[in-house]
C-alpha positions in Angstrom: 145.8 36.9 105.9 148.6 35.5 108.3 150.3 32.4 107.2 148.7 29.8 109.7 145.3 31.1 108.6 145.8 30.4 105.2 147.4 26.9 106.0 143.9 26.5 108.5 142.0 27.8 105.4 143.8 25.6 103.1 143.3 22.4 105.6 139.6 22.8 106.1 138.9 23.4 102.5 140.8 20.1 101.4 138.4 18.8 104.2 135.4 20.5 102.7 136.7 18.7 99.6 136.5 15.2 100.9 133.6 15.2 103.0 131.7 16.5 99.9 133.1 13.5 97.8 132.5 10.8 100.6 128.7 11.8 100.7 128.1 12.4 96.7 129.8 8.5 96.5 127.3 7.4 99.1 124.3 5.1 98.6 121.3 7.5 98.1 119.7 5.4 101.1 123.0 6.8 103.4 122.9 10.0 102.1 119.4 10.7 102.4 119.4 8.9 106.3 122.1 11.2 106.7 120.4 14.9 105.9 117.6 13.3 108.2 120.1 13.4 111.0 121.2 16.5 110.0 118.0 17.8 109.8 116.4 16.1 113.3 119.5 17.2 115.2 119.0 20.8 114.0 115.5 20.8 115.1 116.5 19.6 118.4 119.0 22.2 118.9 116.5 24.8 117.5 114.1 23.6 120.3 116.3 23.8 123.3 117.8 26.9 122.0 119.2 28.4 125.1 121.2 25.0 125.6 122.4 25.3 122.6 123.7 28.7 123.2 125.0 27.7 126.2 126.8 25.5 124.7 128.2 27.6 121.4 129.2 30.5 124.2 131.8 27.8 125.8 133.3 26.5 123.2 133.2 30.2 121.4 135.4 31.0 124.7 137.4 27.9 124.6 138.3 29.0 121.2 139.0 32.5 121.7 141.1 31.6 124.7 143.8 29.7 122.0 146.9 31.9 120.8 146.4 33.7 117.5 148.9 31.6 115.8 147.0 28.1 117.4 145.0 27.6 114.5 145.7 23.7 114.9 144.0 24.0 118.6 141.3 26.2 117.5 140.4 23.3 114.4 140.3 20.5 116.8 137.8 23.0 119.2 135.4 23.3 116.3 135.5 19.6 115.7 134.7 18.9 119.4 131.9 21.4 118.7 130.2 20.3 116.1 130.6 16.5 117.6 128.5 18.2 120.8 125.7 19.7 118.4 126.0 17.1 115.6 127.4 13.6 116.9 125.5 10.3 115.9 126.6 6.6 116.5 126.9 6.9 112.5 130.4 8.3 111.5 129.6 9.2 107.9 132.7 10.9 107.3 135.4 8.7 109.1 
């Protein structure tokens, strides 16, 4: 594994880390309104599948575009993408 990958690895597991502490020191009530969100927007994705593609396939190529050693570009893609799928007015994690 090169260097920057391990320091990306090492980043997003430390972020793995926190988000899982955040939502285990949440309220039930949050946490519980917050797998609902997870869970509705997944369905909604799941039924306009070929949007959702869509939009996966560009930011797959937006990603794959970056330099190998761009790992800090190539994070801030994946966030983007997963605030496309995923975003709510709620910001559980922030």
């Amino acid at each position: 594994m090169a260097k920057s990958n391990q320091i990306a690895a090492i980043i997003l597991g430390a972020a793995a880390g926190v988000a899982l502490v955040k939502f285990f020191s949440m309220p039930k009530e949050e946490r519980e309104e917050f797998c609902s969100h997870l869970k509705n927007q997944t369905t909604q994705l799941l039924d306009n599948a070929e949007d959702t593609v869509e939009k996966v396939e560009q930011y797959i190529d937006e990603f794959k575009a970056q330099g190998e050693d761009e790992w800090i570009d190539k994070i801030y893609i994946l966030k983007k993408m997963f605030r496309s799928l995923y975003g709510s007015d709620r910001h559980y994690f922030l």
